[in-house]
N, C-alpha and C positions, 0 to 999 in steps of 0.2 A: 541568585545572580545579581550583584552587583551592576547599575546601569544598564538595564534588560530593557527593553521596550517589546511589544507584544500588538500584532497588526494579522489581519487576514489577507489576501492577495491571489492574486492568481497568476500562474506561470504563462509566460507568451514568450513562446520560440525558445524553451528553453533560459529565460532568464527570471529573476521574482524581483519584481519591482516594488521597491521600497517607497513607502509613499508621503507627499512632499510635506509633511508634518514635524516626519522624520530627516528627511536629506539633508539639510541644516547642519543638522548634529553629527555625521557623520560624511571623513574628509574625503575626498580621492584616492584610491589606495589603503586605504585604512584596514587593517587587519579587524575582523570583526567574526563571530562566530552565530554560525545558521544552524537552528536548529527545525526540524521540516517535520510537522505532525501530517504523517501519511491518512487520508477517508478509510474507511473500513474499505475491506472487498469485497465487490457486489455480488453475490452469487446467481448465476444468473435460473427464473424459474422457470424457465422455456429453452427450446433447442431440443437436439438430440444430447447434448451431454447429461440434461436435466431430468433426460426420459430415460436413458439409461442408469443414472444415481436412483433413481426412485424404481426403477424396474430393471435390473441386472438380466443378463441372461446366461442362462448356464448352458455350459458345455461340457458334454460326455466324456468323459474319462479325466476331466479338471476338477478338484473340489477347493469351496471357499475357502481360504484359511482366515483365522481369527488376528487380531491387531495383534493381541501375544505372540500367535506363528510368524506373523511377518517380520516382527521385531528380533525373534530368534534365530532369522538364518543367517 
């Protein structure tokens, strides 16, 4: 990318503030292109979601199906 500039920031209220190294360079209005490197997602290791991922429980007359079965119905 041609004339890229490359900064970290954090969003407040919904907006990403450009920071005043950069504003100079860029006018009012200025058509300009954001590109937004999302954090990984935290999985979390506690909770009841985390105690059932790690210890399922089974129910009579249901059985597991496999990643392939689920992809095949």
């Amino acid at each position: 990318m041609a004339n890229s500039v490359e900064f970290k920031t954090k969003i407040k209220q919904g907006i990403i503030e450009i920071p005043e190294e950069y504003k100079q360079e860029l006018r009012e209005e200025q058509e300009v292109t954001v590109i937004v490197v999302k954090p990984p997602k935290r999985i979390p290791q506690t909770g009841m979601i985390a105690e059932l991922t790690q210890n399922p429980i089974s129910v009579p007359g249901i059985r597991q199906l496999t990643r392939d079965e689920i992809h095949s119905l």
